[in-house]
ZAPA-476914 format. One record per residue: residue in one letter; x, y, z of N, C-alpha, C, CB in turn. Coordinates in steps of 0.02 Angstrom, whole numbers, plus 50000, padded with zeros to 5 digits. Glycine has a CB too. Example, Ala and Ser with C-alpha at 12.3 -4.5 7.8 and 13.67 -1.06 7.14 Angstrom:
a506604971650390506154977550390506604983550390505654977650452/s506424988850354506844994750357506455000250394507044997050286/
***
This chain:
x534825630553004535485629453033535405626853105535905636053031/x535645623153150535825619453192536005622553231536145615553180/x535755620853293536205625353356536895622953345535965623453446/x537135617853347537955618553352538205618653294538325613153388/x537845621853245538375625853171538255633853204537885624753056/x537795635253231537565642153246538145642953304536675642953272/x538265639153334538955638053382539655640253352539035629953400/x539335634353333540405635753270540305641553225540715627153184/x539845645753207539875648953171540125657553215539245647253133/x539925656553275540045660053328540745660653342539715657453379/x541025656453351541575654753378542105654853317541485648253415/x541895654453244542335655253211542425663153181542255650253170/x541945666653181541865674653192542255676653242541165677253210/x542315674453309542655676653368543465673653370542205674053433/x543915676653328544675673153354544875674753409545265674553317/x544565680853450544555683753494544635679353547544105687253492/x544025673753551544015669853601544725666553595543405665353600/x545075664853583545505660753577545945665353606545625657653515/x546095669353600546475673353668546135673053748546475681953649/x545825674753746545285674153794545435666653844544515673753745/x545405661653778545475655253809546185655153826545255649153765/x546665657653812547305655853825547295657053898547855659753784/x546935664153908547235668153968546895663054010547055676953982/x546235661854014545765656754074546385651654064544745652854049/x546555649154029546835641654031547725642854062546785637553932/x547835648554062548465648054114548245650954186549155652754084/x547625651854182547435654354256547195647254286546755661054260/x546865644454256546795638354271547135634054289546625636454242/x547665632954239548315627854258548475632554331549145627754184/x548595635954358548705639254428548205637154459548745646754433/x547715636954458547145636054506547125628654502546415639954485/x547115624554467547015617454478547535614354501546835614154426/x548165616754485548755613354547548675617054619549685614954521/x548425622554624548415625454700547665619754713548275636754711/x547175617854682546655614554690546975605154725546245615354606/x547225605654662547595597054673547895597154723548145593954621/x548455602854739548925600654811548435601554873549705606454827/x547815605754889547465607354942547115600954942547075613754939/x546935598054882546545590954887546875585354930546465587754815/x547475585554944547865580654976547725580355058548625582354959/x547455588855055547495589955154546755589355153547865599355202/x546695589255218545815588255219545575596455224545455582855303/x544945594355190544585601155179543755600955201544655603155094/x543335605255215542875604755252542485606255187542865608855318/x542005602755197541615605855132540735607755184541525597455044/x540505612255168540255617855214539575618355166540825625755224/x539405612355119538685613855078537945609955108538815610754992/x537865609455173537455605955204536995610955192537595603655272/x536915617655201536365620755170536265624855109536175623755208/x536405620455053536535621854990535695627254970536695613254942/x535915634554948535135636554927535355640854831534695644555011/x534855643654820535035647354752535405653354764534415649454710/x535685656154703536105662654709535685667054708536615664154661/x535715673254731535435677854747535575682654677535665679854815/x535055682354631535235689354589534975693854589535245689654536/x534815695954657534735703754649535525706154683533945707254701/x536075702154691536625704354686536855707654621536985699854704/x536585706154558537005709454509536855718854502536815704854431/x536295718954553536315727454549536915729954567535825731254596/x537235726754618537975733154622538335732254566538615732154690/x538355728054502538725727254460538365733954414538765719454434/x537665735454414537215739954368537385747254395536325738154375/x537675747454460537505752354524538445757154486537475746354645/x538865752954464539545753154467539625758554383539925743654471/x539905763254385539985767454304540585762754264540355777654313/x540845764754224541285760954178542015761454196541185763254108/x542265767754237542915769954264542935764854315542985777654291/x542535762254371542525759654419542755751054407541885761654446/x542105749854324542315741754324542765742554274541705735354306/x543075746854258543825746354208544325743954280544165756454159/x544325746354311544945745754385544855737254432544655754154464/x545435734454397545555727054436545385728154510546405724054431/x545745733054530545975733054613545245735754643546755739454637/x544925739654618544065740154644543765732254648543485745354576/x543815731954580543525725154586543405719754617543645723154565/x544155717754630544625713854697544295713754742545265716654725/x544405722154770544435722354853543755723654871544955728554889/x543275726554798542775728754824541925725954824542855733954800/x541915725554744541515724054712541255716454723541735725854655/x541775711654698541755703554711541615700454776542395700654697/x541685703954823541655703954895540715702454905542025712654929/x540655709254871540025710954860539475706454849540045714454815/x539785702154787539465698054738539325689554789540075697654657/x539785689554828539825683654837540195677954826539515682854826/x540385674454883541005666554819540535661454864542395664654838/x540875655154833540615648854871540945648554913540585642754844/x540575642254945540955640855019540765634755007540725644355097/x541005631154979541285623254946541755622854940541145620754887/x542105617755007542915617954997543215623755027543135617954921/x542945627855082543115635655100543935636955114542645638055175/x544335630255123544975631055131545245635155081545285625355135/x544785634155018545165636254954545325644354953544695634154885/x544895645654999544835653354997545425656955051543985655555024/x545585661355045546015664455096545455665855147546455671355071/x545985665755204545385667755258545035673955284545565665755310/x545165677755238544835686355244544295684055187545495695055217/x544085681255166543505681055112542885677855152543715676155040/x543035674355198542685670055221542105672155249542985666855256/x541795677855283541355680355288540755682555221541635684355320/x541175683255153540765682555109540605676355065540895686855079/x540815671855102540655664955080539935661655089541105660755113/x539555658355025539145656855070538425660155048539435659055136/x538525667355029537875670955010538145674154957537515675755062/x537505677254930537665680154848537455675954793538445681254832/x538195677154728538065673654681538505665454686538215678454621/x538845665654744539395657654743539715659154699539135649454726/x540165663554653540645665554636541385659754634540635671254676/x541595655354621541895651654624542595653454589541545647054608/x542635659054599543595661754579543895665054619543775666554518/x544595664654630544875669854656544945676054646545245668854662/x544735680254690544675688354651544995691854614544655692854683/x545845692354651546495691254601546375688954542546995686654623/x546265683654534546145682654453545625684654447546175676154420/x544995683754465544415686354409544285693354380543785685254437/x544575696054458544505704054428545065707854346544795709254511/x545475702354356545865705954310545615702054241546725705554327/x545355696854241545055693554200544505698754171544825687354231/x543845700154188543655704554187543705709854146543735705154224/x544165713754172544475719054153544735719154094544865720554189/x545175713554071545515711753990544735708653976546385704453980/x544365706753971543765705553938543455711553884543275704053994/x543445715053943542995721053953543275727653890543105723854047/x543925723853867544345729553837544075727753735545455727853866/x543595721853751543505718753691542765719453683543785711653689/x542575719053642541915722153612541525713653607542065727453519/x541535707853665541255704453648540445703053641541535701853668/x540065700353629539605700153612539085693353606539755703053570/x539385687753641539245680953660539825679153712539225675853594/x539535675353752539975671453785539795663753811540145675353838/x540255659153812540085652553806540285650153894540585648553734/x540085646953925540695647754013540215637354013540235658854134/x541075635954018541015626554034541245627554093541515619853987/x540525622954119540745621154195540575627154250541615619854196/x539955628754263539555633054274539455633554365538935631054230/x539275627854395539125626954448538595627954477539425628554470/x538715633254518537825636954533537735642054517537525638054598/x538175644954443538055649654387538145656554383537515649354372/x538525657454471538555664354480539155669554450538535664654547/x539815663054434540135666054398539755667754322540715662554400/x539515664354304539095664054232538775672554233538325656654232/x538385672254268537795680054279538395686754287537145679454384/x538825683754325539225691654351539735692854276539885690554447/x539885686154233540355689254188539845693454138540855683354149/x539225688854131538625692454062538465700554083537635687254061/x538445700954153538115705454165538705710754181537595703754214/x539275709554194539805714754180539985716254106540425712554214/x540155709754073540205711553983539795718853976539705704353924/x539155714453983538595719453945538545728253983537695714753958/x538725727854020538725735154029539405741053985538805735354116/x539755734953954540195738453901540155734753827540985738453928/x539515731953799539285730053728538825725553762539845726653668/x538275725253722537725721453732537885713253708537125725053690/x537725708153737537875703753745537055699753709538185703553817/x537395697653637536855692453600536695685553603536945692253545/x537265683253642537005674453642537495674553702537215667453561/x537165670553741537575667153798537365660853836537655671953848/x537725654853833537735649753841538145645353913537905648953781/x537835643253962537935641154010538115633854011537485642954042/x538535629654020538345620854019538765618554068538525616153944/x538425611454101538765608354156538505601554157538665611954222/x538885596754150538545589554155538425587154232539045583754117/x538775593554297538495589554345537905594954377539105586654399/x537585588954440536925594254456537365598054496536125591254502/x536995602654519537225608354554536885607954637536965615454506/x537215608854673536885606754738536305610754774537405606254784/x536285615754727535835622154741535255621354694536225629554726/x535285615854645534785617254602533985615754626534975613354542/x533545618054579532795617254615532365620754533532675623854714/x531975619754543531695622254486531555630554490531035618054473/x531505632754547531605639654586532055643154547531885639254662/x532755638254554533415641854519533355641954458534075638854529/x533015636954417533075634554368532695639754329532915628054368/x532185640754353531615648554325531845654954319531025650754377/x532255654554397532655662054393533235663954365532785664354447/x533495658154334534175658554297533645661054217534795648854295/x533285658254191533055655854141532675663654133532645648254148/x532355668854169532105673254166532515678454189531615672354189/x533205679054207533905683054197533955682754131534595680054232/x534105676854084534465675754039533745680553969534705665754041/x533215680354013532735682053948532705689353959531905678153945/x532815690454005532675699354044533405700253994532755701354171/x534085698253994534535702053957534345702953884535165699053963/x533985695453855534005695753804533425701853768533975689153792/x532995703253789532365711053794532775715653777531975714053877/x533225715453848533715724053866533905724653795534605724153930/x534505717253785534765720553718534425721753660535225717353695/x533905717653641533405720653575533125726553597532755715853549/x532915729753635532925734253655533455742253641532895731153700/x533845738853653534475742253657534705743853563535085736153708/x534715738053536534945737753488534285742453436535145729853478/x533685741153449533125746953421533415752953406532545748953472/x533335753553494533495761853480534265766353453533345765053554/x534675761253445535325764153432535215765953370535925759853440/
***
């Protein structure tokens, strides 16, 4: 079988996603007109020292019990902070974030939404996840690695047709040896259950 029947075959098991997609895709339509109208004013773009994401940020996500990442408003105010956003385009951000711009994972959402995103994820027993349009992948790592602390997570798939301004083969190793370290945990995991 074919990776992209092994795809569709994924995705047609999961109707799930299709909720899932609804909710990203009206968060989106919000974010890309607040994107489009800020595009009109000038914006500073702040990636002159573009480096990799830092994942030994996802320990406070490991560090956090299940009461804590069930709660949007921890998340929000606390956690995501934690994690890191980009600072590409930093207008986009309100200006109390801005100190965590910049380092971490480059997190590229608004916390408001992601955290609650998140959270309705989290209420579903998923078990793959697919994320188009990746960047410098940190949203990618923080959703796998939050999923999985509430169901183990079997396939997960990253894609982006553009380069990433951070990339290096550095990143490229350490994304690639995240993604194999989860995949252990869960055979692992799945053994002993």
């Amino acid at each position: 079988m074919s990776y992209v029947e092994k795809l569709k075959a994924i995705i047609k098991k999961r109707r799930l996603l299709v909720k899932i997609y609804l909710f990203v895709i009206s968060c989106w339509k919000w974010s890309w007109g607040y994107f489009y109208a800020k595009q009109r004013q000038p914006i500073e773009h702040s990636n002159s020292n573009a480096h990799s994401i830092d994942l030994s940020c996802i320990d406070f996500i490991r560090e956090k019990d299940l009461e804590y990442l069930s709660n949007a408003n921890l998340i929000e105010r606390d956690l995501l902070p934690l994690l890191g956003f980009n600072n590409e385009f930093l207008s986009l951000f309100p200006k109390e974030l801005y100190p965590f711009c910049g380092k971490g994972l480059f997190i590229w959402q608004y916390p408001n939404q992601f955290a609650k995103y998140l959270v309705q994820l989290s209420k579903f027993k998923i078990d793959s996840y697919m994320e188009i349009g990746v960047r410098h992948g940190g949203t990618f790592v923080t959703v796998i690695e939050y999923l999985s602390r509430f169901n183990p997570i079997q396939n997960a798939v990253a894609v982006d047709i553009n380069d990433c301004p951070s990339s290096n083969m550095q990143r490229l190793i350490q994304i690639q040896k995240y993604l194999l370290l989860r995949r252990i945990q869960n055979l692992l995991n799945l053994r002993i259950s």
